[in-house]
Backbone atoms as SQL, in Angstrom:
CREATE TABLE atoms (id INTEGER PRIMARY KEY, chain TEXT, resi INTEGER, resn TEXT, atom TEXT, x REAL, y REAL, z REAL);
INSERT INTO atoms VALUES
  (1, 'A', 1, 'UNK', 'N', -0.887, 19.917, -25.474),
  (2, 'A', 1, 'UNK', 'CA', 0.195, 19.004, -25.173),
  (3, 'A', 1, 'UNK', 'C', -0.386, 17.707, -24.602),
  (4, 'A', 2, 'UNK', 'N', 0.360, 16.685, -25.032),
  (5, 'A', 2, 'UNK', 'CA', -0.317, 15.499, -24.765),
  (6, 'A', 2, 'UNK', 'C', 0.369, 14.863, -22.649),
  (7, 'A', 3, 'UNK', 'N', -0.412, 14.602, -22.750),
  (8, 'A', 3, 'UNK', 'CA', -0.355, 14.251, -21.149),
  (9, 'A', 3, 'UNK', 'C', 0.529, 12.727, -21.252),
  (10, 'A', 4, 'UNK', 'N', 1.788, 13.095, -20.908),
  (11, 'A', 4, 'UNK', 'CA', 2.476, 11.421, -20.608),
  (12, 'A', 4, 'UNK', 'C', 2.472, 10.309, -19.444),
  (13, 'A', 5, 'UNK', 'N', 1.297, 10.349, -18.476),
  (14, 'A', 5, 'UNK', 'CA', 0.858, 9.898, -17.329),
  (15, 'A', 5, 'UNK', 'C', 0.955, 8.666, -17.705),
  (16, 'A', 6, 'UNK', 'N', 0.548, 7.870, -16.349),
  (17, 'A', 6, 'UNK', 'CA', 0.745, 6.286, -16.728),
  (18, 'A', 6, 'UNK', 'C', -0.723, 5.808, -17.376),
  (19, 'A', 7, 'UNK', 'N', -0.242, 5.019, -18.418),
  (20, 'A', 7, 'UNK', 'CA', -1.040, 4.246, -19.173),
  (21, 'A', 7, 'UNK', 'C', -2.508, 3.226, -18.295),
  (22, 'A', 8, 'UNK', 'N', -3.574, 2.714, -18.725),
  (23, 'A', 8, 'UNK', 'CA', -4.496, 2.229, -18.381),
  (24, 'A', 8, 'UNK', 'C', -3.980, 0.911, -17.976),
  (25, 'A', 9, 'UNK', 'N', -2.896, 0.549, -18.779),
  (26, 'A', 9, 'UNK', 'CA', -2.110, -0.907, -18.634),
  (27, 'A', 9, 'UNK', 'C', -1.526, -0.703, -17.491),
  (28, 'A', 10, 'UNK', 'N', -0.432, -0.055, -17.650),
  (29, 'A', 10, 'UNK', 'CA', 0.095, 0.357, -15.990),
  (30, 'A', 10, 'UNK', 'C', -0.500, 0.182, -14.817),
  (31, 'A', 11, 'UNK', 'N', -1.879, 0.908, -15.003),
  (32, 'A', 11, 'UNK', 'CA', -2.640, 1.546, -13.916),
  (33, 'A', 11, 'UNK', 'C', -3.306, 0.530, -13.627),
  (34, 'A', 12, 'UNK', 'N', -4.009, -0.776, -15.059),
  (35, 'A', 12, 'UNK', 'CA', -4.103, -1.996, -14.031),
  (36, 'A', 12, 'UNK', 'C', -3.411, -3.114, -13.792),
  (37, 'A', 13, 'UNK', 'N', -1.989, -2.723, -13.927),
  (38, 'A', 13, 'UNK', 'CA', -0.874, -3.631, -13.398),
  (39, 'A', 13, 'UNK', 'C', -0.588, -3.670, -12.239),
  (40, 'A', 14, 'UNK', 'N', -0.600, -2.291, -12.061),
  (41, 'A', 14, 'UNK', 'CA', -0.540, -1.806, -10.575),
  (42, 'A', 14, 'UNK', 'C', -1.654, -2.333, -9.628),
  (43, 'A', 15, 'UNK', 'N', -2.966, -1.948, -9.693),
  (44, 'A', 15, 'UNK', 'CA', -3.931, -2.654, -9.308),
  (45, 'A', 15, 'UNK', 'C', -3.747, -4.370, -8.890),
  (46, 'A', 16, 'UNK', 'N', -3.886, -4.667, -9.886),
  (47, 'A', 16, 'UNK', 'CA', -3.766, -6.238, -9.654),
  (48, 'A', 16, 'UNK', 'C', -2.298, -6.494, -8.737),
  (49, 'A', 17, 'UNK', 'N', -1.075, -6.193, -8.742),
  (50, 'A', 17, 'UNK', 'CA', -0.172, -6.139, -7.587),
  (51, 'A', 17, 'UNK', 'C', -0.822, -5.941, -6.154),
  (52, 'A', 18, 'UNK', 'N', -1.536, -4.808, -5.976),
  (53, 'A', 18, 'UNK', 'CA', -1.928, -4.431, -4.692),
  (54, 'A', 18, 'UNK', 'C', -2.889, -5.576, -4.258),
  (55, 'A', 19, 'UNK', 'N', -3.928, -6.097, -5.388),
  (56, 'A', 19, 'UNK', 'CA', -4.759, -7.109, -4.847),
  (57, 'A', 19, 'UNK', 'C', -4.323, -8.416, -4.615),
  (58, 'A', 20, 'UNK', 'N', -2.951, -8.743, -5.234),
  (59, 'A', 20, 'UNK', 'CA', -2.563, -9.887, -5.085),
  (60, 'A', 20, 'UNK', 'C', -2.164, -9.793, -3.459),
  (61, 'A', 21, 'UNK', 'N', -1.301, -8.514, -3.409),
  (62, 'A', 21, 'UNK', 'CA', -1.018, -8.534, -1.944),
  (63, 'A', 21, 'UNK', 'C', -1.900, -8.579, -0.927),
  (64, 'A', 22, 'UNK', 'N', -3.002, -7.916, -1.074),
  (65, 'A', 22, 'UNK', 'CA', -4.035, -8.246, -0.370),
  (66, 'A', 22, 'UNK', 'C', -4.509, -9.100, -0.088),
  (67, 'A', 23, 'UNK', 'N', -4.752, -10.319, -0.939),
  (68, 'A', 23, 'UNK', 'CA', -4.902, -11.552, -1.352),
  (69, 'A', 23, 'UNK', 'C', -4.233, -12.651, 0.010),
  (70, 'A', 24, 'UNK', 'N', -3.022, -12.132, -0.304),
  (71, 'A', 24, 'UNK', 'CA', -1.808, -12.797, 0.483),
  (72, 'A', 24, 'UNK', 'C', -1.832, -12.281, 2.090),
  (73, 'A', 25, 'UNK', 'N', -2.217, -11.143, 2.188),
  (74, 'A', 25, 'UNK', 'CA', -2.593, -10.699, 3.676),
  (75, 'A', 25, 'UNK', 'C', -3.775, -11.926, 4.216),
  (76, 'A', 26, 'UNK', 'N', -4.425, -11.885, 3.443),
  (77, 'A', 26, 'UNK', 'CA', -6.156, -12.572, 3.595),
  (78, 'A', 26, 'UNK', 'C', -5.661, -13.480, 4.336),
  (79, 'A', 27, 'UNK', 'N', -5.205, -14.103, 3.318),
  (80, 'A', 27, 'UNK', 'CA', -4.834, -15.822, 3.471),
  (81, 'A', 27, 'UNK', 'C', -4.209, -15.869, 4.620),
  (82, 'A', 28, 'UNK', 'N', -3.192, -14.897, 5.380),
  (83, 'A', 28, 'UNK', 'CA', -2.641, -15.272, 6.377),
  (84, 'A', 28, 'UNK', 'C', -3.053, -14.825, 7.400),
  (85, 'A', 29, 'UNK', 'N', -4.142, -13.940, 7.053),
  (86, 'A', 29, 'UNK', 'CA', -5.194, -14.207, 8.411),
  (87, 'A', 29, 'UNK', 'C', -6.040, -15.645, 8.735),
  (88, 'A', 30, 'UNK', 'N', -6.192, -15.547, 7.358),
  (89, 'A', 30, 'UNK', 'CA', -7.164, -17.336, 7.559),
  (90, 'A', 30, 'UNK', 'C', -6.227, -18.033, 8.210),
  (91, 'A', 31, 'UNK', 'N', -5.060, -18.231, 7.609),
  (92, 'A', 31, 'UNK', 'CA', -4.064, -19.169, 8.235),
  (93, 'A', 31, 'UNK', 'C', -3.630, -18.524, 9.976),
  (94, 'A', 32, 'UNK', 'N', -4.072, -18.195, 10.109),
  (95, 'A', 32, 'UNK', 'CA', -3.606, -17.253, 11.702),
  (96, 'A', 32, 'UNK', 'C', -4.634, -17.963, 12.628),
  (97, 'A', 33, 'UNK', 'N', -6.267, -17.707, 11.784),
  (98, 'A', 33, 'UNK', 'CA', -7.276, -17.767, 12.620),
  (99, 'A', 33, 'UNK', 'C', -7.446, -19.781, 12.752),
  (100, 'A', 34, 'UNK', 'N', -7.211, -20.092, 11.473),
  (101, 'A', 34, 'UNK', 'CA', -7.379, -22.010, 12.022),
  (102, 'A', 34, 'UNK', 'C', -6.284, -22.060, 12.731),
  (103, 'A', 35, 'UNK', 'N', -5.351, -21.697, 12.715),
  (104, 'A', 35, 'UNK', 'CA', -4.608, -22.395, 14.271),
  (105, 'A', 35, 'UNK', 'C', -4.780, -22.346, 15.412),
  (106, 'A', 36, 'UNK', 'N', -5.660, -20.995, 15.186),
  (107, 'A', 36, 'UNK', 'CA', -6.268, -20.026, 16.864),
  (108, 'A', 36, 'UNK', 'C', -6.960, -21.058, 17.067),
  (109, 'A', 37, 'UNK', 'N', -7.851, -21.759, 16.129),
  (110, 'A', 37, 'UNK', 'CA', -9.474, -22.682, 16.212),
  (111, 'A', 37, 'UNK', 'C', -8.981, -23.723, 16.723),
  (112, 'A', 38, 'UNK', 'N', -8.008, -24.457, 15.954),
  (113, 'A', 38, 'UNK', 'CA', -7.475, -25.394, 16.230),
  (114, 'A', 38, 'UNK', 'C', -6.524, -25.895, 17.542),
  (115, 'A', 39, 'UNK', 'N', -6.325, -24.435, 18.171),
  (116, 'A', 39, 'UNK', 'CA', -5.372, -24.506, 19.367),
  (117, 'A', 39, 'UNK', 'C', -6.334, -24.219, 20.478),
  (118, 'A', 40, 'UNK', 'N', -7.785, -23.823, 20.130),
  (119, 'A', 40, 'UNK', 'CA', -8.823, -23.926, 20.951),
  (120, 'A', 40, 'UNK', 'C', -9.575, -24.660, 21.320),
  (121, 'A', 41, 'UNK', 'N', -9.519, -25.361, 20.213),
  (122, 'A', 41, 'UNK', 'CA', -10.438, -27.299, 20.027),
  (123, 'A', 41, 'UNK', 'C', -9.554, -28.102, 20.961),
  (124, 'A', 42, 'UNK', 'N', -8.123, -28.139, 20.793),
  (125, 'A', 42, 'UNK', 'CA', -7.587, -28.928, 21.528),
  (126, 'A', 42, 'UNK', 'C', -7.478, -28.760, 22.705),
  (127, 'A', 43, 'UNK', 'N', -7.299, -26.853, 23.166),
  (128, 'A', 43, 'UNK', 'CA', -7.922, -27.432, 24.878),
  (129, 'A', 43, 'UNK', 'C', -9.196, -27.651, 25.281),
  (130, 'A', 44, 'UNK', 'N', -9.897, -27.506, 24.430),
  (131, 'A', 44, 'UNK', 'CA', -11.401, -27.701, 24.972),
  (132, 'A', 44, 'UNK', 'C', -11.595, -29.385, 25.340),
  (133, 'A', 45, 'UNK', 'N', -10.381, -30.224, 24.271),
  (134, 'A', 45, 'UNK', 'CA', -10.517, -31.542, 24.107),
  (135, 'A', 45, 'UNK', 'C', -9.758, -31.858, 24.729),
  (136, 'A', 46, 'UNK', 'N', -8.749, -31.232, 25.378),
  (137, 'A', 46, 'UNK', 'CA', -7.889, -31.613, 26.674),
  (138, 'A', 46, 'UNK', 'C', -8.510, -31.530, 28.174),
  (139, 'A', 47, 'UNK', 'N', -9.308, -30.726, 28.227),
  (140, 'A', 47, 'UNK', 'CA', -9.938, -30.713, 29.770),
  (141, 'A', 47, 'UNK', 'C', -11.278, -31.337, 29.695),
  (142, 'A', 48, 'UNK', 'N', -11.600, -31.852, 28.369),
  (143, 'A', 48, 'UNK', 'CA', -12.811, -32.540, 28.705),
  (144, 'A', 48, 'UNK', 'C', -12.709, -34.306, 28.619),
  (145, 'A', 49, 'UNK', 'N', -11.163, -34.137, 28.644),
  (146, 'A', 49, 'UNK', 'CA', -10.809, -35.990, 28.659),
  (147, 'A', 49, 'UNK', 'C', -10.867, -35.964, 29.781),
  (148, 'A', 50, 'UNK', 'N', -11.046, -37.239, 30.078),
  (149, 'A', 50, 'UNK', 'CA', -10.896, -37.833, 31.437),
  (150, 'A', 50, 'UNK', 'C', -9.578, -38.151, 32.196),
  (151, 'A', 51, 'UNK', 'N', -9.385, -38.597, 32.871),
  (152, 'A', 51, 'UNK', 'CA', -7.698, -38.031, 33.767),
  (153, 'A', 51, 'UNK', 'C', -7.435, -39.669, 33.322),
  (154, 'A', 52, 'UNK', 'N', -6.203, -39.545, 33.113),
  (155, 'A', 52, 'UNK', 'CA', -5.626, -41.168, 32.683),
  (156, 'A', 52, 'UNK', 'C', -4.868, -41.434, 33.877),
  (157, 'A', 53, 'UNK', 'N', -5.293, -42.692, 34.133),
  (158, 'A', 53, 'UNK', 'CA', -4.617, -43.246, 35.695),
  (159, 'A', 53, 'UNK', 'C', -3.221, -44.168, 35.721),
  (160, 'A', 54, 'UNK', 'N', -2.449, -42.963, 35.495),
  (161, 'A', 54, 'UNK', 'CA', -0.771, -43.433, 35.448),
  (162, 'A', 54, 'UNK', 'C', -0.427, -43.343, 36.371);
């Protein structure tokens, strides 16, 4: 009897879904971590200005 399981097509349709999602996780770590960088640069660049005499 022939086995009606999912096809090779299927199986890398499926695949490529999961990696896209993965993909999309990635990215929003990257996007997570430059703001961290970026929200770290700026206090580093806030306490190393000099005091403005208002």
């Amino acid at each position: 009897m022939n086995d009606s399981g999912p096809t090779r097509l299927t199986l890398l349709r499926f695949l490529k879904r999961v990696q896209l999602r993965d993909l999309e996780r990635t990215r929003r770590w990257i996007t997570d971590e430059e703001r961290r960088e970026a929200e770290r640069r700026r206090g580093i660049d806030e306490k190393a200005a000099p005091p403005t005499g208002s």
